[in-house]
mmCIF file of the N, C-alpha and C atoms, coordinates in Angstrom:
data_MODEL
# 
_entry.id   MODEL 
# 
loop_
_atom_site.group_PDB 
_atom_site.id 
_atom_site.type_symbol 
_atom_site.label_atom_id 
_atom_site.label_alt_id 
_atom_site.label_comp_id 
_atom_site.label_asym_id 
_atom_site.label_entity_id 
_atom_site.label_seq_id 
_atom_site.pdbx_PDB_ins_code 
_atom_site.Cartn_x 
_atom_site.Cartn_y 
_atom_site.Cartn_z 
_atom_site.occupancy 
_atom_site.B_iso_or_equiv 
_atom_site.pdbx_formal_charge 
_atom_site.auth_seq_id 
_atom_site.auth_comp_id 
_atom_site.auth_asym_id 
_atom_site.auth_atom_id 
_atom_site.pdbx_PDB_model_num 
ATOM 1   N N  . UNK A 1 1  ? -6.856  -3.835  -11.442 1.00 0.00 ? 1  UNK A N  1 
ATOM 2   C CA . UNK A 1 1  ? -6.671  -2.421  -11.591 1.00 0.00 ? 1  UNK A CA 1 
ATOM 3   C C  . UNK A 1 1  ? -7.524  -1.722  -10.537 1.00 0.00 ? 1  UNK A C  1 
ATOM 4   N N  . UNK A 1 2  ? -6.931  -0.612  -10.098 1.00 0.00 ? 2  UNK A N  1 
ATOM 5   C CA . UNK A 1 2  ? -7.658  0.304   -8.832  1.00 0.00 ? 2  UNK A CA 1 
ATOM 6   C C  . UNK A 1 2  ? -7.727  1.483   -9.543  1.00 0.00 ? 2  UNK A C  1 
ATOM 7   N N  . UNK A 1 3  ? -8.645  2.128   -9.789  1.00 0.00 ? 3  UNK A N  1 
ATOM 8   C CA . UNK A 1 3  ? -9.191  3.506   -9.866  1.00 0.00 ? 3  UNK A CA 1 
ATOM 9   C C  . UNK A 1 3  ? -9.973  4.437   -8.923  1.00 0.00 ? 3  UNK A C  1 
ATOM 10  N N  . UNK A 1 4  ? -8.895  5.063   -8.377  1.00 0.00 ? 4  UNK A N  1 
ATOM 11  C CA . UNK A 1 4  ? -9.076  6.209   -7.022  1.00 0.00 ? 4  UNK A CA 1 
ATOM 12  C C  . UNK A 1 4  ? -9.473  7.674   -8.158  1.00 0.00 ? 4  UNK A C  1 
ATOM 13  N N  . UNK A 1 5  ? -10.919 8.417   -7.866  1.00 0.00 ? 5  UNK A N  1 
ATOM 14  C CA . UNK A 1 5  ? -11.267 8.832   -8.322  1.00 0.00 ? 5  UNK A CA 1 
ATOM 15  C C  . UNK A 1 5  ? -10.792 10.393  -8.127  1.00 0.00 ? 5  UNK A C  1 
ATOM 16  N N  . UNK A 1 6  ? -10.969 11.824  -8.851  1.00 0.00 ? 6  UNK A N  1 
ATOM 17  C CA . UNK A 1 6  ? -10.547 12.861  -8.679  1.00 0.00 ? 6  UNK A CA 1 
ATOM 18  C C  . UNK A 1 6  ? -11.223 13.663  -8.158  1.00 0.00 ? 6  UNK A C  1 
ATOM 19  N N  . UNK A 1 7  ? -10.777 14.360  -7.265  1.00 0.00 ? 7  UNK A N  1 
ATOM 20  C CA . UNK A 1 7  ? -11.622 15.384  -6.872  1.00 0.00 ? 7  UNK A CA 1 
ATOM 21  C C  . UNK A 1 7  ? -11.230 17.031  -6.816  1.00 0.00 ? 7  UNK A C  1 
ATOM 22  N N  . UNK A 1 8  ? -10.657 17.376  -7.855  1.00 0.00 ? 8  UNK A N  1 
ATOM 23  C CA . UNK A 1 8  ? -10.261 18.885  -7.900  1.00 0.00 ? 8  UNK A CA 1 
ATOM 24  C C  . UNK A 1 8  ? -10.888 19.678  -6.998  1.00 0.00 ? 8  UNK A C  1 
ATOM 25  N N  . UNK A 1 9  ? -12.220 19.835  -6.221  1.00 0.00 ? 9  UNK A N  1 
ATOM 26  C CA . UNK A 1 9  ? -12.325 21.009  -5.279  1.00 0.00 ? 9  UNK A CA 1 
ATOM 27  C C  . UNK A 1 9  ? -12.395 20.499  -4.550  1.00 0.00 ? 9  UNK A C  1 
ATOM 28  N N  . UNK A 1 10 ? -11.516 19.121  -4.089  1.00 0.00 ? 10 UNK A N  1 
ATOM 29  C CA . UNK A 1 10 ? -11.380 18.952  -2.235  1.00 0.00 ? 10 UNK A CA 1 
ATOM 30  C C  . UNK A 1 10 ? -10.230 19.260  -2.223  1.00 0.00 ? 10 UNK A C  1 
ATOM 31  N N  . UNK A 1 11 ? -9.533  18.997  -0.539  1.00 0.00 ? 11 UNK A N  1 
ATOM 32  C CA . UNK A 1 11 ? -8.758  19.328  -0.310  1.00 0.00 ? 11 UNK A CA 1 
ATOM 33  C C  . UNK A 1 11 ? -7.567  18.247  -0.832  1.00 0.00 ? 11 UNK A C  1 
ATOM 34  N N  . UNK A 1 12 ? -6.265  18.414  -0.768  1.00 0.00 ? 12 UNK A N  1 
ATOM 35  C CA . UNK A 1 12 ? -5.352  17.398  -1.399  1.00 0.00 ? 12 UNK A CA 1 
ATOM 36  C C  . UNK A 1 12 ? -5.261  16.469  -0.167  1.00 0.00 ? 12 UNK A C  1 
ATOM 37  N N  . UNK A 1 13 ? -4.454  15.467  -0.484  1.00 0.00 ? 13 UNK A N  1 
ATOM 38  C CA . UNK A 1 13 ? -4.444  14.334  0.263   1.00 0.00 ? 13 UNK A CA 1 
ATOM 39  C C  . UNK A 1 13 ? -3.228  14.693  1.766   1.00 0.00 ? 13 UNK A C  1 
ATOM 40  N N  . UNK A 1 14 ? -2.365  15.478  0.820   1.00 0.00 ? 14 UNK A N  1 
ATOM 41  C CA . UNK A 1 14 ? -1.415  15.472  1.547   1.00 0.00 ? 14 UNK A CA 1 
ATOM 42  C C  . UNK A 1 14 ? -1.560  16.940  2.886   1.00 0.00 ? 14 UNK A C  1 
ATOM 43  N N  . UNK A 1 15 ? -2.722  17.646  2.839   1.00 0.00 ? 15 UNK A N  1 
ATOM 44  C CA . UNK A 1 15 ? -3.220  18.622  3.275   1.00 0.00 ? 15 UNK A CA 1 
ATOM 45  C C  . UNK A 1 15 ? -4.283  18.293  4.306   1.00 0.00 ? 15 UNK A C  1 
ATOM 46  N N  . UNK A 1 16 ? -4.535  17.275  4.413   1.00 0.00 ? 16 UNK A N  1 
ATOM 47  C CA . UNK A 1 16 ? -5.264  16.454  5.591   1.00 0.00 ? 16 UNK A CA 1 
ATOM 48  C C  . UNK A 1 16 ? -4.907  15.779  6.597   1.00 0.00 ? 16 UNK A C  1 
ATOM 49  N N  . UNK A 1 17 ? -3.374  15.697  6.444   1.00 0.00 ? 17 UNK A N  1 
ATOM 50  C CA . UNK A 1 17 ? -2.580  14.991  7.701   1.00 0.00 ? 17 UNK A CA 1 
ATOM 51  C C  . UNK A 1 17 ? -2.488  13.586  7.338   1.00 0.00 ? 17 UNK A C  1 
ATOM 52  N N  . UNK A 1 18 ? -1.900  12.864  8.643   1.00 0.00 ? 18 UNK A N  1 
ATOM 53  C CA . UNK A 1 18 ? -1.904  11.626  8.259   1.00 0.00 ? 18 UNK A CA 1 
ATOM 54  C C  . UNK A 1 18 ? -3.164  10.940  8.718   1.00 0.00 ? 18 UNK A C  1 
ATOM 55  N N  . UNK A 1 19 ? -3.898  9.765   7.713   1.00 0.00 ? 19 UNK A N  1 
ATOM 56  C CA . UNK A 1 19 ? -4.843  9.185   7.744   1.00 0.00 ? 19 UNK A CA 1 
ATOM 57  C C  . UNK A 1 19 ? -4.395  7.624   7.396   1.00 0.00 ? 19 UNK A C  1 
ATOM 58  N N  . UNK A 1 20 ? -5.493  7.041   7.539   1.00 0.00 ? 20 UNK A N  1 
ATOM 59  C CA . UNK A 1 20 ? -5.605  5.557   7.138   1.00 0.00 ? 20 UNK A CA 1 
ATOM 60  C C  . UNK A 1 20 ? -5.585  4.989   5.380   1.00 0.00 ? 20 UNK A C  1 
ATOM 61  N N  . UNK A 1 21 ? -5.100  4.184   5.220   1.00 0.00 ? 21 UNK A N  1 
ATOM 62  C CA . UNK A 1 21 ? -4.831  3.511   4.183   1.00 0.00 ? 21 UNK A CA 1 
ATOM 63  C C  . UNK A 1 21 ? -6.479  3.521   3.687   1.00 0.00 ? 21 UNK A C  1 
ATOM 64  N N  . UNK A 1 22 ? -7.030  3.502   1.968   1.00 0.00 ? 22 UNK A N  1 
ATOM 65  C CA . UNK A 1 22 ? -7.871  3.648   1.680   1.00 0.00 ? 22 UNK A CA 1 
ATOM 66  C C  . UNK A 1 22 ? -8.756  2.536   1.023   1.00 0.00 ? 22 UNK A C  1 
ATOM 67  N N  . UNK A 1 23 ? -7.271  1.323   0.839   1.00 0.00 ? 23 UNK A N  1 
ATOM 68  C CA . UNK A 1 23 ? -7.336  0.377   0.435   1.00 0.00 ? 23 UNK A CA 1 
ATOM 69  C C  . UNK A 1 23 ? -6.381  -0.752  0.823   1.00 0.00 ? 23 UNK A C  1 
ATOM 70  N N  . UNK A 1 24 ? -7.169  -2.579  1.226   1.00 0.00 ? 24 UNK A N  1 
ATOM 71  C CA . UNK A 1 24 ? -6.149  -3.432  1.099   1.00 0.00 ? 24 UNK A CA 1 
ATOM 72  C C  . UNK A 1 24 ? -6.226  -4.516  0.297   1.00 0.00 ? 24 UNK A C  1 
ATOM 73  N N  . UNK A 1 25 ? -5.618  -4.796  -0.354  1.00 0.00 ? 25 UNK A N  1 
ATOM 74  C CA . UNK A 1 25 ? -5.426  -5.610  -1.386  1.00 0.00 ? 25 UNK A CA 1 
ATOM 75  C C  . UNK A 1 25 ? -4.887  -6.429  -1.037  1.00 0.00 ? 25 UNK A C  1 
ATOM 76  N N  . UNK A 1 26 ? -5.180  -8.068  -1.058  1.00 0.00 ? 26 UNK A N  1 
ATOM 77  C CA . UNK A 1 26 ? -4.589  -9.400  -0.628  1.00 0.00 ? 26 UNK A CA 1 
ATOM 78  C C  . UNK A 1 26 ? -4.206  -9.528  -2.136  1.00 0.00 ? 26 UNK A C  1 
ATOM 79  N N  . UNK A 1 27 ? -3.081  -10.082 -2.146  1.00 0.00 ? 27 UNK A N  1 
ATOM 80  C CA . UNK A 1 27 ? -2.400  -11.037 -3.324  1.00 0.00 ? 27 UNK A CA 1 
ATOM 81  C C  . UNK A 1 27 ? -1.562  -11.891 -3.180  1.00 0.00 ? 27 UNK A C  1 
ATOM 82  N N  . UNK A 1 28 ? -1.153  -12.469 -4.027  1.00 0.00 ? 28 UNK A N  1 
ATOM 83  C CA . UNK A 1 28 ? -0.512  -13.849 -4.175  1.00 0.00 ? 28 UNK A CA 1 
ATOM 84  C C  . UNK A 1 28 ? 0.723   -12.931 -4.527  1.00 0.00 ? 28 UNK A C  1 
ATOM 85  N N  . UNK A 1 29 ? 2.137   -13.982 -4.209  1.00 0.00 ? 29 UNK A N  1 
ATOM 86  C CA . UNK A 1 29 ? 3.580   -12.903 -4.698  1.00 0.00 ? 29 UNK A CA 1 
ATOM 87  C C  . UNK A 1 29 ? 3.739   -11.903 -4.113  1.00 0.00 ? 29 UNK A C  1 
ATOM 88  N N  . UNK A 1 30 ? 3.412   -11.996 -2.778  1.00 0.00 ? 30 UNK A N  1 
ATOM 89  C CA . UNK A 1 30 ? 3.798   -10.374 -1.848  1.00 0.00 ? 30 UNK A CA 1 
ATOM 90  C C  . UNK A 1 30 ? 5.424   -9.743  -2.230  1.00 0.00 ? 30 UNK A C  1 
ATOM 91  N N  . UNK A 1 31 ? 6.533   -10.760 -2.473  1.00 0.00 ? 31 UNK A N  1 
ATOM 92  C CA . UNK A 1 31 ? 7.660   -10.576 -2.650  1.00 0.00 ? 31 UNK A CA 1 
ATOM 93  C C  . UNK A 1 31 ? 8.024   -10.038 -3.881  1.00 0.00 ? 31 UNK A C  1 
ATOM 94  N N  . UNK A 1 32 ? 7.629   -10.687 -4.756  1.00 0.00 ? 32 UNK A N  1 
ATOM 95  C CA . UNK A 1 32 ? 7.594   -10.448 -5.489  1.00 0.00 ? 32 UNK A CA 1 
ATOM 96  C C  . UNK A 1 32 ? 7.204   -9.051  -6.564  1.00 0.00 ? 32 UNK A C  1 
ATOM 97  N N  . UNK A 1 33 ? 5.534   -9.034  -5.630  1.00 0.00 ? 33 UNK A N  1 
ATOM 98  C CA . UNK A 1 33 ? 5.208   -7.548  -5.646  1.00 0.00 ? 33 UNK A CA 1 
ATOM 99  C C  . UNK A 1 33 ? 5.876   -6.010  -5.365  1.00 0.00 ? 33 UNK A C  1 
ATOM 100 N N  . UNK A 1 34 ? 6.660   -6.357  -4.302  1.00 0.00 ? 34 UNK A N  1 
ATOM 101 C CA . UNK A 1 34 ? 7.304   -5.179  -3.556  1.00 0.00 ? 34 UNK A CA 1 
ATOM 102 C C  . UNK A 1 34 ? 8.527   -5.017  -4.438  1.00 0.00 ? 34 UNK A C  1 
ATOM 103 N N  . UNK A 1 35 ? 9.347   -6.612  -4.794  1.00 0.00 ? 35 UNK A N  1 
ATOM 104 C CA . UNK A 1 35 ? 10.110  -5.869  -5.624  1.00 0.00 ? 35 UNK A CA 1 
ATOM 105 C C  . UNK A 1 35 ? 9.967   -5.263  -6.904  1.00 0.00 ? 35 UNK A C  1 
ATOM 106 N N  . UNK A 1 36 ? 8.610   -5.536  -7.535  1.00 0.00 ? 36 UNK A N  1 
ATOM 107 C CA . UNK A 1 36 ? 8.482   -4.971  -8.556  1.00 0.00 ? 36 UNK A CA 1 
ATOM 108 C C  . UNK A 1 36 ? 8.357   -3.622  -8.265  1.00 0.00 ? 36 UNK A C  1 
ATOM 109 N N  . UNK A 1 37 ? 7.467   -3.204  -7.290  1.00 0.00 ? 37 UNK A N  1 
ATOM 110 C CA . UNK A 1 37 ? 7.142   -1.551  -6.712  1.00 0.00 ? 37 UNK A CA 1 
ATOM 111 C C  . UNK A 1 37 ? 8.479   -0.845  -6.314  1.00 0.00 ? 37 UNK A C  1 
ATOM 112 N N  . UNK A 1 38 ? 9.357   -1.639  -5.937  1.00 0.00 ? 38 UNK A N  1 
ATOM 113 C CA . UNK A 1 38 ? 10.890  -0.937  -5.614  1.00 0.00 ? 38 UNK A CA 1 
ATOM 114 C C  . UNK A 1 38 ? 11.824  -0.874  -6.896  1.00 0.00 ? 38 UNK A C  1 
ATOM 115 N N  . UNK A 1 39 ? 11.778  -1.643  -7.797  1.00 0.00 ? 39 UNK A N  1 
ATOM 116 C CA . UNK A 1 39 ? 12.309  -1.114  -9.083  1.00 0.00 ? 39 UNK A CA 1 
ATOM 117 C C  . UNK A 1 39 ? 11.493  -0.291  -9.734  1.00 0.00 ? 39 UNK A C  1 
ATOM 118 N N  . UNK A 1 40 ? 10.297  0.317   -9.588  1.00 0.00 ? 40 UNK A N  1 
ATOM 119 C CA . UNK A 1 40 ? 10.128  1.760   -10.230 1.00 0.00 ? 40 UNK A CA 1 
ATOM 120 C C  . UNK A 1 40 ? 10.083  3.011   -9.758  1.00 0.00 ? 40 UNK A C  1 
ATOM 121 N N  . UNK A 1 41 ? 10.506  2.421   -8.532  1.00 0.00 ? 41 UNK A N  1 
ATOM 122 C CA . UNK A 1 41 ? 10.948  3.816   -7.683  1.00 0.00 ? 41 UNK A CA 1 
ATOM 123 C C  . UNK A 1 41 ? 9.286   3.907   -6.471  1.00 0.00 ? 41 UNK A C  1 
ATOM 124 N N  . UNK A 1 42 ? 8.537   2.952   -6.694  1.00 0.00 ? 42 UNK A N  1 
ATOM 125 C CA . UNK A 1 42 ? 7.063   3.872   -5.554  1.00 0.00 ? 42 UNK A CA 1 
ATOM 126 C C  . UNK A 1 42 ? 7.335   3.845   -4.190  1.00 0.00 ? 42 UNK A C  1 
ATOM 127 N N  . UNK A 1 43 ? 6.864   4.983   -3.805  1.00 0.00 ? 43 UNK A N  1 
ATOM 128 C CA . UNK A 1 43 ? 7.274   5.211   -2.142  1.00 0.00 ? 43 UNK A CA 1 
ATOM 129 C C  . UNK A 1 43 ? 6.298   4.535   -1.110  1.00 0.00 ? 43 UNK A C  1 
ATOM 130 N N  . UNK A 1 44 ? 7.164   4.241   -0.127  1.00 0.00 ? 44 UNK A N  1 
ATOM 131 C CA . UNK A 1 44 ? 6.822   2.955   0.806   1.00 0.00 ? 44 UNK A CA 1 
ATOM 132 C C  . UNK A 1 44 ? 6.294   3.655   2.023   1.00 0.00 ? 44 UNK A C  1 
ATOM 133 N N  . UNK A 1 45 ? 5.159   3.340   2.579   1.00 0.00 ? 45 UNK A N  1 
ATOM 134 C CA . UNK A 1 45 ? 4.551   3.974   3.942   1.00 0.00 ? 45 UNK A CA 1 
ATOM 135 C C  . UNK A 1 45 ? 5.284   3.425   4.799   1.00 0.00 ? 45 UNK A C  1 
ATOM 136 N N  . UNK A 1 46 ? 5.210   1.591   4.189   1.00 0.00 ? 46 UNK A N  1 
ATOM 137 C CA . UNK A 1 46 ? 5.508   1.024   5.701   1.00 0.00 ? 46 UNK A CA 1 
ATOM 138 C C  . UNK A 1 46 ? 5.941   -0.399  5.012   1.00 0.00 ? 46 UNK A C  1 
ATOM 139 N N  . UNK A 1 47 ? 7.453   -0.732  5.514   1.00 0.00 ? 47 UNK A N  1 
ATOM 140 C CA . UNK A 1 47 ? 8.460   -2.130  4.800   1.00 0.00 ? 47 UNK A CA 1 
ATOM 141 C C  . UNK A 1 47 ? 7.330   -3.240  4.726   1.00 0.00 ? 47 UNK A C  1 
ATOM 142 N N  . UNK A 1 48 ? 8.073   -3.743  3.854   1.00 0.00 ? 48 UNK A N  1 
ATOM 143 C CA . UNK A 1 48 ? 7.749   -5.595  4.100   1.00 0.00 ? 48 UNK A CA 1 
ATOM 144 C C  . UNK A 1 48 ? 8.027   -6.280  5.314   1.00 0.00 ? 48 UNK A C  1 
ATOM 145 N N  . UNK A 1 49 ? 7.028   -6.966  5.743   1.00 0.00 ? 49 UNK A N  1 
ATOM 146 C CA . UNK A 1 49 ? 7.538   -7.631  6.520   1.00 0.00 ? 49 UNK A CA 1 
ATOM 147 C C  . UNK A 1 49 ? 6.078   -8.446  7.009   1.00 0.00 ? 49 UNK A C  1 
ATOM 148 N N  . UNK A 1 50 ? 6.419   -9.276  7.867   1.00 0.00 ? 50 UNK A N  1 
ATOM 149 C CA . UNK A 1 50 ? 5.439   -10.343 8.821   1.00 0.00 ? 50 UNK A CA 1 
ATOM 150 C C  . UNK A 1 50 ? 4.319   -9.908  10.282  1.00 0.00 ? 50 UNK A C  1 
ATOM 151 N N  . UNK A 1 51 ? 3.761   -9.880  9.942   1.00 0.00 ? 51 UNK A N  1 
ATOM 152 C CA . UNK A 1 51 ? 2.772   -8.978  11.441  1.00 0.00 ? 51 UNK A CA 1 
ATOM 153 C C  . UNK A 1 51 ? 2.563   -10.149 11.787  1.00 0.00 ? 51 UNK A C  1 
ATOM 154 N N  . UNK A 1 52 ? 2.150   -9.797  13.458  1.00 0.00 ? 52 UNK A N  1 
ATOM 155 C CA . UNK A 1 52 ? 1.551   -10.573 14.523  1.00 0.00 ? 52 UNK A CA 1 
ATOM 156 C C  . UNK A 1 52 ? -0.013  -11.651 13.849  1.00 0.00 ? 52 UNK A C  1 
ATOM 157 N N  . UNK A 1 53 ? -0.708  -10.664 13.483  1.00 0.00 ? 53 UNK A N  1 
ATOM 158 C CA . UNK A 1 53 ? -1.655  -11.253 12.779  1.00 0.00 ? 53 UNK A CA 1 
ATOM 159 C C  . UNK A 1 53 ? -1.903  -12.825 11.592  1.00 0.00 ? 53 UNK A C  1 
ATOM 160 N N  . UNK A 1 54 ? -0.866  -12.656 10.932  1.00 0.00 ? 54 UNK A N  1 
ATOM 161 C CA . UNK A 1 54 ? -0.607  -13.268 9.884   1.00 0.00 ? 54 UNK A CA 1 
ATOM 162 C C  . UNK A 1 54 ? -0.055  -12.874 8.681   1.00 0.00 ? 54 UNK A C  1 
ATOM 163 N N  . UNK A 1 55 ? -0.228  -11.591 8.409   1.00 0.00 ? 55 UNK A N  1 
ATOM 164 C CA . UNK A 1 55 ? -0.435  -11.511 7.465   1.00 0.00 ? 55 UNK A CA 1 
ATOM 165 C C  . UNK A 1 55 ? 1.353   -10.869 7.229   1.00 0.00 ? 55 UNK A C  1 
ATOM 166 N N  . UNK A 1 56 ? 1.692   -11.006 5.820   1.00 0.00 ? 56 UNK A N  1 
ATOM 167 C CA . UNK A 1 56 ? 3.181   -10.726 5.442   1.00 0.00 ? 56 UNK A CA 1 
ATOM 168 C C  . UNK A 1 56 ? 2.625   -9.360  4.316   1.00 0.00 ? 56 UNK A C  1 
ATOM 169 N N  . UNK A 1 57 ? 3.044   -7.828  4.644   1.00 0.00 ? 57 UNK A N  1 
ATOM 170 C CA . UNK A 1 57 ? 2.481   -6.702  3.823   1.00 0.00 ? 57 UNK A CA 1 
ATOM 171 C C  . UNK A 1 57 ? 3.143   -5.642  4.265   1.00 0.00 ? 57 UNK A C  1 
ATOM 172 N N  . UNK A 1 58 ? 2.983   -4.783  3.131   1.00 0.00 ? 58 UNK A N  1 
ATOM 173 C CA . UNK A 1 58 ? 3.771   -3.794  2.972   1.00 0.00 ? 58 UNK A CA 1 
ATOM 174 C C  . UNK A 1 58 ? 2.712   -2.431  2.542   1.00 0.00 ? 58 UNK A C  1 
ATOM 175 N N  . UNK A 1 59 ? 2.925   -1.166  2.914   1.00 0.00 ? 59 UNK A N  1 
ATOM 176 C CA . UNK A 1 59 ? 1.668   -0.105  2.308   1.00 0.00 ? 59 UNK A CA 1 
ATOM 177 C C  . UNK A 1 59 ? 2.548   0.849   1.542   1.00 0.00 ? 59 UNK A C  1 
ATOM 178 N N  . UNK A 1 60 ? 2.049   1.595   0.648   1.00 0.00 ? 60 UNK A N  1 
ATOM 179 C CA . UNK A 1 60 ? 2.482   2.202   -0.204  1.00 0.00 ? 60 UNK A CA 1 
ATOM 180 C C  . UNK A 1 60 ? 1.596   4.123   -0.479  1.00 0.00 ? 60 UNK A C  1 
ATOM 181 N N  . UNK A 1 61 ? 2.283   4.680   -1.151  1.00 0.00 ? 61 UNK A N  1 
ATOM 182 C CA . UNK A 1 61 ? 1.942   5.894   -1.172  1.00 0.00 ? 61 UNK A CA 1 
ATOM 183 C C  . UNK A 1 61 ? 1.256   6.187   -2.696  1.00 0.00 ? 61 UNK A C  1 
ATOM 184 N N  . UNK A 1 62 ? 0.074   6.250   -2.947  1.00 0.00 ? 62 UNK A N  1 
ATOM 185 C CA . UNK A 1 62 ? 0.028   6.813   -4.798  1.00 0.00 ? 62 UNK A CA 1 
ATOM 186 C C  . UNK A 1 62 ? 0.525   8.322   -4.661  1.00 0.00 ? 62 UNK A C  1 
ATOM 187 N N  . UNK A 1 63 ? 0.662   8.326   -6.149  1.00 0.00 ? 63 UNK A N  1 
ATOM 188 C CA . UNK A 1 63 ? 1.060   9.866   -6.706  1.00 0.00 ? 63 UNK A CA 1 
ATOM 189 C C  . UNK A 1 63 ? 0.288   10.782  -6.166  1.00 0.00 ? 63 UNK A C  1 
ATOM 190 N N  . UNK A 1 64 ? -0.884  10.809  -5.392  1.00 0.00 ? 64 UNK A N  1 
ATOM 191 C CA . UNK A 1 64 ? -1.512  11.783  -5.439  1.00 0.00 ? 64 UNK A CA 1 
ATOM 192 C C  . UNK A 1 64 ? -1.903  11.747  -3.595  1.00 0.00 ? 64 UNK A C  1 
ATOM 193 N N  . UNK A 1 65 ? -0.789  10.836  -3.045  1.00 0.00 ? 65 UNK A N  1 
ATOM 194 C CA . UNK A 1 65 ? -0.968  11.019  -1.548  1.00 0.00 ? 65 UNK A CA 1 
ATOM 195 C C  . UNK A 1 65 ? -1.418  10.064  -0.486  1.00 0.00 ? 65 UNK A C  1 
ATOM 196 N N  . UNK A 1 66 ? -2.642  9.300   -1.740  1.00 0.00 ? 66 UNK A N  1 
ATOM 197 C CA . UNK A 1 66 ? -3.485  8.202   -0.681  1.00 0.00 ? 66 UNK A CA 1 
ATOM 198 C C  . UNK A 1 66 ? -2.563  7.051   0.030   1.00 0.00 ? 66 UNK A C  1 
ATOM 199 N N  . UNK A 1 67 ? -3.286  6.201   0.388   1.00 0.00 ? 67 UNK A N  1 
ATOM 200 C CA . UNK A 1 67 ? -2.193  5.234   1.008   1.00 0.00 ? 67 UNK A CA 1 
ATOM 201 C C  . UNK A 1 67 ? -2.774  3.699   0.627   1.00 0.00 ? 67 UNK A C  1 
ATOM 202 N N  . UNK A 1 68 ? -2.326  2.931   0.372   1.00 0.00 ? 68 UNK A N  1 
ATOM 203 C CA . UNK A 1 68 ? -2.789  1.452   0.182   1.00 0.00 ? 68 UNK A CA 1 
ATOM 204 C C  . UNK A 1 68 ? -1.539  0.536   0.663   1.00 0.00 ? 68 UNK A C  1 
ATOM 205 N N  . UNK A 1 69 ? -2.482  -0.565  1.231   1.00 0.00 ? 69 UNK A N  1 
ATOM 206 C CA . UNK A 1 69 ? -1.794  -2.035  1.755   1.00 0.00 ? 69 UNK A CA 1 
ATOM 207 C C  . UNK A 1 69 ? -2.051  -2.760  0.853   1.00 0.00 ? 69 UNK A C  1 
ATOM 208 N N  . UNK A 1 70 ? -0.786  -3.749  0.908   1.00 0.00 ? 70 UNK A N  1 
ATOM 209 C CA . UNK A 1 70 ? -0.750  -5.019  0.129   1.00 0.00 ? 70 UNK A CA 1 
ATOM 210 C C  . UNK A 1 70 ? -0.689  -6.514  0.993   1.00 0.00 ? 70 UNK A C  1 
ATOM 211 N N  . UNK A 1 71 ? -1.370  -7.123  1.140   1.00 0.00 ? 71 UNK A N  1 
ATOM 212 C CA . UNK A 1 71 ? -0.815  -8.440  1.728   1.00 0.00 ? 71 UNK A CA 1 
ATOM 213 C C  . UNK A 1 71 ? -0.948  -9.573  1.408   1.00 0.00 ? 71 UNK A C  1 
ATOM 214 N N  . UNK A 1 72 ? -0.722  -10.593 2.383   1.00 0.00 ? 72 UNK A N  1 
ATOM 215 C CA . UNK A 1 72 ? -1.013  -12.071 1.874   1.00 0.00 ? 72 UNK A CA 1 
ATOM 216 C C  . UNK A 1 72 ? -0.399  -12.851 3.150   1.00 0.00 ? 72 UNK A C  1 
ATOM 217 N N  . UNK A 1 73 ? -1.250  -13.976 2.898   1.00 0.00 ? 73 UNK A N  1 
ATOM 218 C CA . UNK A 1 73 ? -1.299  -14.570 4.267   1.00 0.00 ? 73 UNK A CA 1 
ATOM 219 C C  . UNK A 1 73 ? 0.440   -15.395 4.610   1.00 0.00 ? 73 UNK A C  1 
ATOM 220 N N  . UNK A 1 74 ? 0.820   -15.350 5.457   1.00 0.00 ? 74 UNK A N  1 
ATOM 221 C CA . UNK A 1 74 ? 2.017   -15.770 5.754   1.00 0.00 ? 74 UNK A CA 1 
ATOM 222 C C  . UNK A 1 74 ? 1.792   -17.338 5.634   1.00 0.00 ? 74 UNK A C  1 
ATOM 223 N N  . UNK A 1 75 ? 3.119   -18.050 4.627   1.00 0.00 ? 75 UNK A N  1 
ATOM 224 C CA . UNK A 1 75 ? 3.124   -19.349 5.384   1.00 0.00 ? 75 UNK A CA 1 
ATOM 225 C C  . UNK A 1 75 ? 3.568   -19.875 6.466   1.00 0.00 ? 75 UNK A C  1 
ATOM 226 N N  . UNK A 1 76 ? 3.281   -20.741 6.728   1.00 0.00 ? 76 UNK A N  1 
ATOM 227 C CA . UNK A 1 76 ? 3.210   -21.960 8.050   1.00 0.00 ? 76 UNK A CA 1 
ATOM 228 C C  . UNK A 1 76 ? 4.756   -22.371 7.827   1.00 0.00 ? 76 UNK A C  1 
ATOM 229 N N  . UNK A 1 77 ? 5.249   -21.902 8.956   1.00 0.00 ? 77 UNK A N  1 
ATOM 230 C CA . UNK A 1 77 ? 6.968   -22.483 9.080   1.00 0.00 ? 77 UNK A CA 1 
ATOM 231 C C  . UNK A 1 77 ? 7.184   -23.726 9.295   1.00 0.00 ? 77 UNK A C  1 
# 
């Protein structure tokens, strides 16, 4: 569980422009994950897919603007 905390007298998230993800989260079931996040409808920063790096991840938008990555290490073809 992630708890992104409140801040009623700052500014909103979405009133700051675009910024960097606030969080990344490695997990197991990247596929799995995304499709669970796409059957409840959560909005996607940036697809699934495989980076140069290694890593196979996808970032996402919370309700309230922030941004978080998900990944996990790609397997070996």
């Amino acid at each position: 569980m992630v708890m992104a905390g409140e801040c009623p007298d700052a500014l909103p998230v979405s009133a700051i422009g675009d910024h960097s993800y606030f969080a990344y989260v490695q997990v197991e079931g990247i596929d799995e994950l995304h499709e669970a996040f796409s059957q409840r409808g959560v909005t996607f920063v940036k697809s699934l897919r495989d980076e140069a790096w290694g890593m196979r991840e996808f970032g996402i938008e919370t309700i309230d603007g922030h941004r978080m990555m998900f990944g996990q290490a790609c397997l070996p073809a």
